[in-house]
Backbone as a ProteinNet text record, in pm:
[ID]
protein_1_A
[PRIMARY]
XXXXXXXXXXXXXXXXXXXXXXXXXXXXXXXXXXXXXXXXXXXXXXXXXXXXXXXXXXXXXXXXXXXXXXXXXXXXXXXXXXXXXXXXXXXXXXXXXXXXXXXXXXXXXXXXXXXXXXXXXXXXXXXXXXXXXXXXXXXXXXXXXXXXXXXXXXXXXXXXXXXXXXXXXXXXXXXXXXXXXXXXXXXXXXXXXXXXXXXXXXXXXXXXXXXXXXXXXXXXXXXXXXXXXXXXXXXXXXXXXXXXXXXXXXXXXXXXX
[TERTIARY]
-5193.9	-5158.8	-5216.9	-5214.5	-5262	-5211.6	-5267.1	-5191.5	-5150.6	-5015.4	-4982	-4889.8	-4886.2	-4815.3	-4810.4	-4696.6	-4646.2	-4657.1	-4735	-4703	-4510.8	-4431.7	-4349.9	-4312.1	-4271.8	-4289.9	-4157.5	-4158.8	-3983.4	-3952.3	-4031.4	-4007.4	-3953.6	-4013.4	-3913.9	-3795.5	-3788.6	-3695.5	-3571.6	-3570.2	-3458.6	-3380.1	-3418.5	-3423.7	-3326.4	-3326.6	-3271.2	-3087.9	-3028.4	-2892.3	-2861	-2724.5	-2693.4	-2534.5	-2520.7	-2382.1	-2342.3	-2418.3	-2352.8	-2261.4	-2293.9	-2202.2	-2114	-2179.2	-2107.1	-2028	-1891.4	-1863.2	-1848.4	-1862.4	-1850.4	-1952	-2009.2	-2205.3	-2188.7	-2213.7	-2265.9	-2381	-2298	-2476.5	-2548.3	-2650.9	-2778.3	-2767.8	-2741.1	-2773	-2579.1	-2531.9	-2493.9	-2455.5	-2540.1	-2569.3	-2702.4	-2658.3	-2773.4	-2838	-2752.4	-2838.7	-2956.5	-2923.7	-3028.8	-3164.2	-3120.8	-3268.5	-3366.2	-3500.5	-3604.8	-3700.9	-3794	-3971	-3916.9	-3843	-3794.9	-3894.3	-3933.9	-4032.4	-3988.5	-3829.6	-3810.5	-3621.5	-3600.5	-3478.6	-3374.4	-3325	-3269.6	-3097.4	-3049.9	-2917.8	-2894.5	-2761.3	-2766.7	-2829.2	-2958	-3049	-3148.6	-3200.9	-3287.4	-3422.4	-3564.7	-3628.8	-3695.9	-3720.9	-3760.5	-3833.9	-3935.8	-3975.2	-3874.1	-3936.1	-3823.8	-3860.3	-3750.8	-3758.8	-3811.3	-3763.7	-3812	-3893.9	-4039.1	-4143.4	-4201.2	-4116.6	-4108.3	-4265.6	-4307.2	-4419.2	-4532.2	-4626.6	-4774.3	-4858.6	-4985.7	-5030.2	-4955	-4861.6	-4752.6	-4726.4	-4661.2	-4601.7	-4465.8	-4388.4	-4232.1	-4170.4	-4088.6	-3974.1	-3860.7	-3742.4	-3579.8	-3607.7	-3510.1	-3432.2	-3308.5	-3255.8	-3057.2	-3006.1	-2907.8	-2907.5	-2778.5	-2676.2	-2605.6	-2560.1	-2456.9	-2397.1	-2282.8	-2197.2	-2151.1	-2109.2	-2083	-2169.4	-2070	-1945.4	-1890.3	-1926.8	-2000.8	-2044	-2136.5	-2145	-2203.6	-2274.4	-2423.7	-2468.6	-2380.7	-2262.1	-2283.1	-2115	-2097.2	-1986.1	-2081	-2192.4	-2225.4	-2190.7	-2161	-2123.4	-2301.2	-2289.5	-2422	-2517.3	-2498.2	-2515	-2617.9	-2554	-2568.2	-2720.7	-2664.7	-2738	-2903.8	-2884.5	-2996.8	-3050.9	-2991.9	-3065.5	-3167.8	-3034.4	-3118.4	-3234.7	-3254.7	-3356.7	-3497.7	-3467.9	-3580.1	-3612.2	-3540.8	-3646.4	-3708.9	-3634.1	-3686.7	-3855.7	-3848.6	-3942.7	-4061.4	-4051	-4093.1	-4204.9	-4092.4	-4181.1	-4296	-4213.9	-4303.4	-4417.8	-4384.7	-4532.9	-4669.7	-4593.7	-4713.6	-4737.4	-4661.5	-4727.5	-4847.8	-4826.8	-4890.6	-5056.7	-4996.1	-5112.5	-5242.3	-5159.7	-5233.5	-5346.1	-5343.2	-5504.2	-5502.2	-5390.9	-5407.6	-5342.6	-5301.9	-5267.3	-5243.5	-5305.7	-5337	-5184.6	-5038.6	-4972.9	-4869.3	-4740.4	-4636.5	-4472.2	-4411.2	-4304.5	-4184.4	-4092.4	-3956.1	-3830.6	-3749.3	-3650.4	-3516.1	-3373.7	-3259.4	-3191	-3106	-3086.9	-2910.4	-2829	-2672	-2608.6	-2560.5	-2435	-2483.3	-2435	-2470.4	-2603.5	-2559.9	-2685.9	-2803.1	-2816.8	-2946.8	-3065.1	-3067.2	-3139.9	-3209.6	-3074.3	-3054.6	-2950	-2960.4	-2901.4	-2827.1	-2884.5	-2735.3	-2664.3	-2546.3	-2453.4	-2472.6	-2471.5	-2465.1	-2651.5	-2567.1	-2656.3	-2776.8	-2895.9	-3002.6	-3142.9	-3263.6	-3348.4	-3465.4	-3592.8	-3662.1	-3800.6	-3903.7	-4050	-4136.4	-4215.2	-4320.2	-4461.1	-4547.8	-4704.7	-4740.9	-4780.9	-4901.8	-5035.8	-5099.8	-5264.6	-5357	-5303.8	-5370.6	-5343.6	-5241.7	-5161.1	-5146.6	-5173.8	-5119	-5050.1	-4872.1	-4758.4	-4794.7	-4858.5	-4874.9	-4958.6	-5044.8	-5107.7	-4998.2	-4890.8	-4824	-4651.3	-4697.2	-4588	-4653.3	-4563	-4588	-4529.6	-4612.9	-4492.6	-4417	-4403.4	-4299.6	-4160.4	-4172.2	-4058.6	-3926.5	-4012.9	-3921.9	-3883.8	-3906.7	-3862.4	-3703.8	-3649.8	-3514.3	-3420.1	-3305.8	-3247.8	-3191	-3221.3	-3124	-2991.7	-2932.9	-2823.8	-2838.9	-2866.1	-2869.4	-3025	-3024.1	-3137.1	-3140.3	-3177.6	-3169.4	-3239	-3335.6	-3414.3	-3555.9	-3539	-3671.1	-3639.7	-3544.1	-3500	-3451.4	-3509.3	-3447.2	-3377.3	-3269.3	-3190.7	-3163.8	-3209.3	-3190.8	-3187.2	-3123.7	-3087.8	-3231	-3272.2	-3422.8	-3399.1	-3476.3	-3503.4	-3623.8	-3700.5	-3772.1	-3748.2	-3690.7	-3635.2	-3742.8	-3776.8	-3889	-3842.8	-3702.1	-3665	-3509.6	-3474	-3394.3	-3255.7	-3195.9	-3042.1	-3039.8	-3007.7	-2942.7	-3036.3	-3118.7	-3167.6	-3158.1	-3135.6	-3142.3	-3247.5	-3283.2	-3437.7	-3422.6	-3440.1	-3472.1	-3619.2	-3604.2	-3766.3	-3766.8	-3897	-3902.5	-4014.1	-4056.2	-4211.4	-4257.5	-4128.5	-4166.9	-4052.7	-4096.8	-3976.4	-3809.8	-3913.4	-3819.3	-3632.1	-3690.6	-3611.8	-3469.3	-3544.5	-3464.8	-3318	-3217	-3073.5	-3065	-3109.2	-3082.6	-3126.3	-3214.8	-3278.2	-3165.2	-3118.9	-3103.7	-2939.5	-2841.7	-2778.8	-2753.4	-2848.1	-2815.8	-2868.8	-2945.1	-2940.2	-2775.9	-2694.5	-2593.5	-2463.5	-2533.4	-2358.3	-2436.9	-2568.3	-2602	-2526.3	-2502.5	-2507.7	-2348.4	-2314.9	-2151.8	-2079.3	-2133.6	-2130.7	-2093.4	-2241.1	-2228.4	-2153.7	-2089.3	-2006.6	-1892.7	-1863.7	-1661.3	-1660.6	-1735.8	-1734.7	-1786.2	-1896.2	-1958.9	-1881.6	-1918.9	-1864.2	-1831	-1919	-1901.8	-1906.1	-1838.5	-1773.5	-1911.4	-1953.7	-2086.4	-2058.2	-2060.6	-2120.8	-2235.6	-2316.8	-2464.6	-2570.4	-2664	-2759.8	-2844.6	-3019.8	-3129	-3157.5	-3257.7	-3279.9	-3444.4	-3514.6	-3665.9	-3720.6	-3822.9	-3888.4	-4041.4	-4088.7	-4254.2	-4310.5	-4423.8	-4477.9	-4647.4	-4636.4	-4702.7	-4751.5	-4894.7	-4962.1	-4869.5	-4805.5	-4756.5	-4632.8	-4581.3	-4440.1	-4404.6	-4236.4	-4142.2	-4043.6	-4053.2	-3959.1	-3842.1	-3730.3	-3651.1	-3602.9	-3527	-3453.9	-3393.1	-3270	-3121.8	-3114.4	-3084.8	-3055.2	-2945.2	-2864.1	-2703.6	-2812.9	-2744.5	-2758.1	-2645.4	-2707.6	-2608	-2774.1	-2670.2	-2785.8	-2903.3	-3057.2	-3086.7	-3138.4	-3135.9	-3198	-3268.3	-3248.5	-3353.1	-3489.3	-3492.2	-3583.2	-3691.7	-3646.8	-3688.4	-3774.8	-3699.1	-3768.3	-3883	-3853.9	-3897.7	-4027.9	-4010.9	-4100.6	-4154.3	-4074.5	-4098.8	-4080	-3956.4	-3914.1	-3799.8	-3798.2	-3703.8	-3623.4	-3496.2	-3426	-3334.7	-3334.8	-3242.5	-3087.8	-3024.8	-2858.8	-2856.4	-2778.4	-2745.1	-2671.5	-2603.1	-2501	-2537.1	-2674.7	-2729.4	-2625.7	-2605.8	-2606.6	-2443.2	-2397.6	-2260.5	-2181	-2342.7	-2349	-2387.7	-2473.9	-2515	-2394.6	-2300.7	-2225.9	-2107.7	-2075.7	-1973.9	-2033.2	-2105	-2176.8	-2135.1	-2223.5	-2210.9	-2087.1	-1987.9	-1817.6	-1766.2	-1790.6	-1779.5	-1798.3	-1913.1	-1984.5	-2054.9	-2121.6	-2204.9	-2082.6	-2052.1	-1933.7	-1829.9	-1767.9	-1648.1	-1619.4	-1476	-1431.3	-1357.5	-1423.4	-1436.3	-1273.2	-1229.4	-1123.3	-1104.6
-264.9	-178.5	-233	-157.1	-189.3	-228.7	-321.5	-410	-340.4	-271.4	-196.9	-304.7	-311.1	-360.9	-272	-247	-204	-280.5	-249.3	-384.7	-307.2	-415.6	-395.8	-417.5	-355.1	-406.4	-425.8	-581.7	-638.4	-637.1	-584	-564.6	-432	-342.7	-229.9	-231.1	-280.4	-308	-373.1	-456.5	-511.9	-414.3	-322.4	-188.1	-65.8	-109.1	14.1	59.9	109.1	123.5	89.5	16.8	-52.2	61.3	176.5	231.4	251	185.9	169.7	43.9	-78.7	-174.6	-183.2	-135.7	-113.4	-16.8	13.9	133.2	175.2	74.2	100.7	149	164	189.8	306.1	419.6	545.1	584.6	714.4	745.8	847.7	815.5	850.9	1021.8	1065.3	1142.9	1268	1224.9	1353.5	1390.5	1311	1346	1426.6	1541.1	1661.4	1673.5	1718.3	1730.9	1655.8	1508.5	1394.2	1371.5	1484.6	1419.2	1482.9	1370	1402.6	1447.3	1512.7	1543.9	1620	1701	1759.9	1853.6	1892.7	1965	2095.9	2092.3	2189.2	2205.5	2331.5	2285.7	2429	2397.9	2534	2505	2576.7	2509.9	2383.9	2379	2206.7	2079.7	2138.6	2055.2	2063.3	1889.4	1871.2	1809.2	1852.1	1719.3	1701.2	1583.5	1505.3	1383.2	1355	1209.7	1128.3	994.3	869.5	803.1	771.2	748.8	563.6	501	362.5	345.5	399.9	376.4	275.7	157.4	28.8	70.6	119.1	142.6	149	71.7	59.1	162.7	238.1	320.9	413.1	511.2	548.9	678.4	771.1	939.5	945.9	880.2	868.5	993.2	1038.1	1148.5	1144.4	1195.4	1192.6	1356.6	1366.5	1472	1511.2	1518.5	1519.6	1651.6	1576.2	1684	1785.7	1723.9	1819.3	1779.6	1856.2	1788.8	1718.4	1700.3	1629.6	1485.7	1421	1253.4	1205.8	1209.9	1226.5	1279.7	1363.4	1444.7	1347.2	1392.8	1362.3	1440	1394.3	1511	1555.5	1480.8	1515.4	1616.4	1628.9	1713.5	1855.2	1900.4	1979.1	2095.8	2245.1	2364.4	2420.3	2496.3	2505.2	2554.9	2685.5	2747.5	2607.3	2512.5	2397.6	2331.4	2273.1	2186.2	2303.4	2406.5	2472.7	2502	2559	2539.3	2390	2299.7	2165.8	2124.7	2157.7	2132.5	2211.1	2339.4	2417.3	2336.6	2349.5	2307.1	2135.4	2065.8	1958.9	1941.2	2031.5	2035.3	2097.2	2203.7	2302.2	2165.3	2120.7	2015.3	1897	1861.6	1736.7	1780.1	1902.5	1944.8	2004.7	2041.5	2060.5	1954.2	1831.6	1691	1673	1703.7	1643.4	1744.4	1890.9	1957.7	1917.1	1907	1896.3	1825.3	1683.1	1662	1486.5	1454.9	1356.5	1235	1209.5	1088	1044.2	956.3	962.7	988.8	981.8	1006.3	983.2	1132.7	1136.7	1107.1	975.9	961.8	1055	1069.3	1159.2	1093.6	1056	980.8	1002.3	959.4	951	823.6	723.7	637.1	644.5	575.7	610.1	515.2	464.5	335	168.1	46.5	-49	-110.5	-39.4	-149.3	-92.9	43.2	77.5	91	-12.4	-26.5	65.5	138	226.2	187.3	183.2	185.3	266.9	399.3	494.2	552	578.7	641.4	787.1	846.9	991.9	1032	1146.8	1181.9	1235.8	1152.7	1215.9	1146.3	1213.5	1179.8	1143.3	1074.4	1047	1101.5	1193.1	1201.8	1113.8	1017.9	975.9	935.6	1000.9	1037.6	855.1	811.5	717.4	739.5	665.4	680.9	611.9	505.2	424	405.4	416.1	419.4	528	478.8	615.3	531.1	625.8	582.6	533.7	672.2	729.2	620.8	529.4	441.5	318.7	344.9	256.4	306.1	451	535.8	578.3	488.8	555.5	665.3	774.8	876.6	786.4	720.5	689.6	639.5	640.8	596.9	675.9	837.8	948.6	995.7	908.4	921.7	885.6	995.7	935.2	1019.4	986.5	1032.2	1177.2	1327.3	1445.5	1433.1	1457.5	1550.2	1653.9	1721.6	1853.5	1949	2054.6	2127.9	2257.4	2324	2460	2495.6	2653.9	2733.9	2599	2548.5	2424.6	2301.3	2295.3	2167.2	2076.2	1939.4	1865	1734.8	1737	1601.6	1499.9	1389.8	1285.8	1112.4	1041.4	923.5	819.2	708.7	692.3	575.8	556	443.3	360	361.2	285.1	317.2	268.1	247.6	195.2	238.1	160.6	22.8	20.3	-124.7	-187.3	-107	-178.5	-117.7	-135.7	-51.3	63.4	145.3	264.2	377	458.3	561.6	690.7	804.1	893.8	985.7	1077.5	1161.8	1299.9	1401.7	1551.5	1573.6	1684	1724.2	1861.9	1920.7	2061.3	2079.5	2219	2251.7	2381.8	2450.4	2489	2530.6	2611.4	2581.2	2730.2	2793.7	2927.3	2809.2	2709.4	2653.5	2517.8	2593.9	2477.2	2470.4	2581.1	2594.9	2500.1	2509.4	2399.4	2235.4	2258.8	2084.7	2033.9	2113.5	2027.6	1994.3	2139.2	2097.7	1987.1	1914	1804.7	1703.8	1704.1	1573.7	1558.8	1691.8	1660.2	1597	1629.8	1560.5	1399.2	1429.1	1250.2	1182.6	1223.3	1154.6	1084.9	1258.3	1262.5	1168.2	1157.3	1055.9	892.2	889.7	770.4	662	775	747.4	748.5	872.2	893.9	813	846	813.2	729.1	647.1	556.8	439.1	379.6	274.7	123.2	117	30.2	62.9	-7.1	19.9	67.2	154.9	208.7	281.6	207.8	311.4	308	237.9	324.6	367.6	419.5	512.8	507.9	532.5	622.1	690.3	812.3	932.2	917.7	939.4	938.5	1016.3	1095.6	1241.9	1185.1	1230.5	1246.6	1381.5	1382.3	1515.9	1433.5	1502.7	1422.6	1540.8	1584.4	1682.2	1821.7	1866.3	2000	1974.3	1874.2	1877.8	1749.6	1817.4	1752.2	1669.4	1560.5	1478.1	1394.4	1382.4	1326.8	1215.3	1084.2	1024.9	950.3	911.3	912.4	730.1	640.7	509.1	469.6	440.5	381	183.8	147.4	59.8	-34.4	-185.2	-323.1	-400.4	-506.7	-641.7	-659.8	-668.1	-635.7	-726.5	-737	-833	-892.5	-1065.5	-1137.4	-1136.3	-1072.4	-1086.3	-958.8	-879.8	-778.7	-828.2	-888.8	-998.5	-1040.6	-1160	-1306.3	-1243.5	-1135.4	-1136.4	-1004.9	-849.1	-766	-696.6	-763.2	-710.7	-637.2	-478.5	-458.3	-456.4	-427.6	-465.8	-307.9	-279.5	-174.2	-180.2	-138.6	-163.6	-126.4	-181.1	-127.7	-16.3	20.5	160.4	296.6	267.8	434	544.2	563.7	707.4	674.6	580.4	556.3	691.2	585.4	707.1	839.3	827.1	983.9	1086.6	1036.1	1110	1142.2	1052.7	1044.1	1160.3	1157.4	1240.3	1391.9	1416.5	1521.5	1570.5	1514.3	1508.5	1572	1505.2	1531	1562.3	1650.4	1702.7	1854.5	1839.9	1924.6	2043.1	1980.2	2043.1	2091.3	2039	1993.5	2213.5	2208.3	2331.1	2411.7	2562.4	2594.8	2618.1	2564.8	2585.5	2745.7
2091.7	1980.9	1850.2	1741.1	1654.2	1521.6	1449.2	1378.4	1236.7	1236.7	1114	1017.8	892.3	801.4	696.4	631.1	491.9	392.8	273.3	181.6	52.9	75.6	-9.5	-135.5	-229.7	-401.8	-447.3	-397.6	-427	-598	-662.9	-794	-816.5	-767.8	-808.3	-661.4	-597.7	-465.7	-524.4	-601.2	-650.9	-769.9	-814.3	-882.8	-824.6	-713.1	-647.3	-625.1	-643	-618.3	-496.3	-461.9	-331.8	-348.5	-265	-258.5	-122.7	-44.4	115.9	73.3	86.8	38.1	-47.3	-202.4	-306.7	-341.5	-306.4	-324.4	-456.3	-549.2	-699.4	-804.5	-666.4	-760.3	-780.7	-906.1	-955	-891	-763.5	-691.4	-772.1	-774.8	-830.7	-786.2	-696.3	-568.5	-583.9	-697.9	-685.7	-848	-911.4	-1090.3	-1065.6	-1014.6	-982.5	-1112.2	-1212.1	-1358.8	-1400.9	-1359.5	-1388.8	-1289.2	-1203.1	-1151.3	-1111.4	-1129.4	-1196	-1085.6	-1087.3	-1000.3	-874.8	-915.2	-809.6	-691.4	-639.5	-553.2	-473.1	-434	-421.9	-363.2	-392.1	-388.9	-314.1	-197.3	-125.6	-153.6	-231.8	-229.2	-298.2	-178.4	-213	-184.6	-76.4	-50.7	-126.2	-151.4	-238.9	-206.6	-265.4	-179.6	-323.1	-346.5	-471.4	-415.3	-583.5	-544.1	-554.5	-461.6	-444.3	-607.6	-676.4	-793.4	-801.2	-670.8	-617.9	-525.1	-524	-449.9	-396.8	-335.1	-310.1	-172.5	-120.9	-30.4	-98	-70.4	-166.4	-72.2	-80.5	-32.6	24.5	-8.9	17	-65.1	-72.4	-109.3	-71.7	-157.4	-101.9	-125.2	-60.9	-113.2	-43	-111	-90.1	-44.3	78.1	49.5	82.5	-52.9	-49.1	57.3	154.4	258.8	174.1	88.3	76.5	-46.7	-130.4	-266.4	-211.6	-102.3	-48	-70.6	-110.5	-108.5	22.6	79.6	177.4	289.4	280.4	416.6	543.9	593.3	750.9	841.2	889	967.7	1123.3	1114.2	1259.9	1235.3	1093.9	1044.4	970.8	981.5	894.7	998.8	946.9	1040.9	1032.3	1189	1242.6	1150	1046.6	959.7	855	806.5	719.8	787.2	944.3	1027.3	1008.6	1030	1106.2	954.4	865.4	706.4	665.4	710	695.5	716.3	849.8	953.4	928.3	900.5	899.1	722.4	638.1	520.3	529.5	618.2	618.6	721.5	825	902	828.7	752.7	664.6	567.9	519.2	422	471.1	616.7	652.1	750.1	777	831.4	774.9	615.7	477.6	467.3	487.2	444.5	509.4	661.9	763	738.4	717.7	686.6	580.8	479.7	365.3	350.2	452.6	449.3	380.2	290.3	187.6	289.6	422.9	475.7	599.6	626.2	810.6	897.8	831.6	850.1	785.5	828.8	768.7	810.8	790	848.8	774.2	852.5	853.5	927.7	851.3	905.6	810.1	893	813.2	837.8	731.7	765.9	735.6	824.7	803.3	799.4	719.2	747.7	688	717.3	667.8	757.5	883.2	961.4	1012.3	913.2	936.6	821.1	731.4	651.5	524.4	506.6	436.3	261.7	162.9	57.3	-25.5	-34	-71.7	37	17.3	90.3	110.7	-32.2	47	97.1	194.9	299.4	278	353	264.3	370.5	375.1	476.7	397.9	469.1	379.2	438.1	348.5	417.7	331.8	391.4	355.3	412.1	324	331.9	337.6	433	442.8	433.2	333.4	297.9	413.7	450.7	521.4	723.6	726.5	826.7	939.8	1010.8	1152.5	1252.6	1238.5	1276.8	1423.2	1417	1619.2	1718.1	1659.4	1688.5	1756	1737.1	1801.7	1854.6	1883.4	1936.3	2097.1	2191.3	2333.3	2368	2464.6	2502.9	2582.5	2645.7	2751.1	2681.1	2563.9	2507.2	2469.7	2481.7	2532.6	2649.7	2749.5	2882.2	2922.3	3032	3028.8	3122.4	3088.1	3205.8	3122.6	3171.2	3103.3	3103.4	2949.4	2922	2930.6	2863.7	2874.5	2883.5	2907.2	2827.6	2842.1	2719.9	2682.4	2566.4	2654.2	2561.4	2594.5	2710.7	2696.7	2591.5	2495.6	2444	2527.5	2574.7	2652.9	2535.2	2625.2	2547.8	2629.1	2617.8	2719.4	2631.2	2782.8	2704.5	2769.2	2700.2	2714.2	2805.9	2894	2994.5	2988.5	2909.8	2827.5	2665.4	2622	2469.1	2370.6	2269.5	2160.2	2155.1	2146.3	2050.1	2162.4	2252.1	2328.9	2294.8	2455.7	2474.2	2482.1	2358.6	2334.1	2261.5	2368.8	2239.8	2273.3	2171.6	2224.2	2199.9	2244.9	2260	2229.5	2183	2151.6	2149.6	2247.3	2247.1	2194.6	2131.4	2124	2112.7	2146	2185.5	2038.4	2023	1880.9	1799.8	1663	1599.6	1596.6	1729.1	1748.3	1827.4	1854.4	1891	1864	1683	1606.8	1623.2	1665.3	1651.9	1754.4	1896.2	2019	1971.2	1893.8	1874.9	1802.9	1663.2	1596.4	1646.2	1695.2	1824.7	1885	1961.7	2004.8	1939.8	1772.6	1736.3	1669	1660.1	1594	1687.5	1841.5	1935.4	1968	1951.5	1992.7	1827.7	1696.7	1621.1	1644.7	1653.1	1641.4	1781.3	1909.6	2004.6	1952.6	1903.9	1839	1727.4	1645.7	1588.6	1556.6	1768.1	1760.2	1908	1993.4	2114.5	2200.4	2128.6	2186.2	2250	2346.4	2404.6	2307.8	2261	2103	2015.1	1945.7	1814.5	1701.4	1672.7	1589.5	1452.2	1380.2	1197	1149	1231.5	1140.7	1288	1263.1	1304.9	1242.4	1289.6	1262.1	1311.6	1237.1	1308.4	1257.2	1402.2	1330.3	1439.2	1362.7	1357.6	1431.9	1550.1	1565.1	1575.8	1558.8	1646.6	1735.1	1864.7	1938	2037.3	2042.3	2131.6	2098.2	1992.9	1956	1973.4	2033.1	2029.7	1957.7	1905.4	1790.1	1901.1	1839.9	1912.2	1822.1	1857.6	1771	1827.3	1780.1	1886.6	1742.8	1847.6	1747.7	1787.7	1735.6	1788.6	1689.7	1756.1	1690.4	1694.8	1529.3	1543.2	1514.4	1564.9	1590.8	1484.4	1543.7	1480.5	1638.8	1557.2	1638.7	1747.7	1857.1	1929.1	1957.2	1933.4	1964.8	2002.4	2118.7	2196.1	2163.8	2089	2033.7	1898.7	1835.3	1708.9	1743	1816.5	1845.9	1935.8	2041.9	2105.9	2161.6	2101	2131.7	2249.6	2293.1	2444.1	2441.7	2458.9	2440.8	2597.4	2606.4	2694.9	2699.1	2870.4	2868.5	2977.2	2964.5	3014.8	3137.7	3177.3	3342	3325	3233.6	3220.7	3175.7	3148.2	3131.7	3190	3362.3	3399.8	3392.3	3342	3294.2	3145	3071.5	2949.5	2883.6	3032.8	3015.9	3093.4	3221.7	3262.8	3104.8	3074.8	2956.6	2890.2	2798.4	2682.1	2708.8	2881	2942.3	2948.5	2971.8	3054.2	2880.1	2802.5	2640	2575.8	2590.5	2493.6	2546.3	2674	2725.9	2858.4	2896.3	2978.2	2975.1	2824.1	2770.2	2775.9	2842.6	2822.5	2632.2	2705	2571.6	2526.3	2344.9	2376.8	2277.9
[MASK]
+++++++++++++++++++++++++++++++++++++++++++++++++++++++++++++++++++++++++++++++++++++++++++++++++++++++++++++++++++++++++++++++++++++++++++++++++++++++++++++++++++++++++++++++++++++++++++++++++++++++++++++++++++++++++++++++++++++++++++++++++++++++++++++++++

């Protein structure tokens, strides 16, 4: 694979508001009046430049999922989720169009241990000048065992994992199919953070598109593993079809009440 690095600018990095930890911090993110370079705006969703562009060769942008600062994706009503989704996809695939960067990441970050700094809810697209993500994205890393699938959205839990343990996968082939996708990125989130087997408050959510299809995958995170560090091995559980029966039993089966 090929040798990617970010350069980071710990000068404006130290700049930045800390309101996951801090609960005393003034978020930036719901003094709507104040903020600035906005790009476009549906509601209460917002997408703006990142006002801390800590990424060098880089096109940062926020986009505020709700006025919320409490809220949660895996609490939004379908109506919310499927609004969400379409303007966020909407945007990062003009990114991808437009011509100005070998590629465009799309991601959401939730809680303390996913390397995320404000609290309320909010995803991030950013344009790389130099960089192509995909250069070191295998398909097999969306391989896995099915939960569910419908309308051709498959949801499954991954048996080769990018980074080890626990991941979860959404596939979609186009975007007539956004109500089912985004669907199950919302019971993998909501899983993870009512029902999971361990104890879980944070999550990422990160976005590919790979041969026409959109792929999502959800990973609850912990501290991360060694061996993953040190040497790039990720490691997968003996309890997969443990957790995929659960999910199913809970989520996918679960009688209507």
């Amino acid at each position: 694979m090929s040798d990617i690095h970010l350069f980071f600018n710990t000068e404006i990095g130290v700049q930045k508001p800390e309101s996951i930890r801090n609960k005393n911090t003034r978020c930036p993110f719901c003094a709507r009046e104040e903020l600035t370079d906005l790009i476009d705006v549906d509601g209460p969703i917002i997408l703006l430049k990142n006002k801390y562009p800590v990424l060098e060769n880089a096109f940062q942008t926020v986009l505020i999922e709700t006025d919320d600062c409490s809220g949660e994706l895996s609490l939004y009503t379908k109506e919310h989720l499927v609004r969400l989704f379409t303007f966020a996809l909407k945007h990062w695939q003009a990114m991808e169009e437009g011509g100005e960067y070998q590629s465009v990441l799309f991601f959401k970050n939730h809680g303390p241990l996913s390397g995320g700094s404000i609290a309320h809810p909010h995803m991030q697209i950013i344009g790389l000048k130099t960089i192509d993500y995909m250069e070191n994205v295998s398909s097999s890393i969306f391989e896995g065992l099915k939960i569910a699938e419908e309308s051709d959205v498959l949801f499954s839990l991954s048996t080769k994992p990018k980074v080890g343990f626990y991941e979860f996968n959404v596939r979609m082939s186009n975007l007539q199919q956004l109500p089912s996708f985004a669907s199950y990125i919302q019971i993998a989130v909501h899983y993870i953070l009512n029902e999971f087997p361990f104890r879980a408050s944070s999550y990422n959510l990160f976005f590919y598109r790979m041969d026409e299809v959109i792929y999502a995958k959800i990973v609850p995170r912990f501290v991360t593993t060694p061996l993953y560090i040190g040497y790039s091995i990720p490691q997968v559980p003996d309890n997969l079809r443990k957790l995929q029966a659960d999910i199913i039993e809970k989520y996918i089966n679960k009688p209507s009440s």
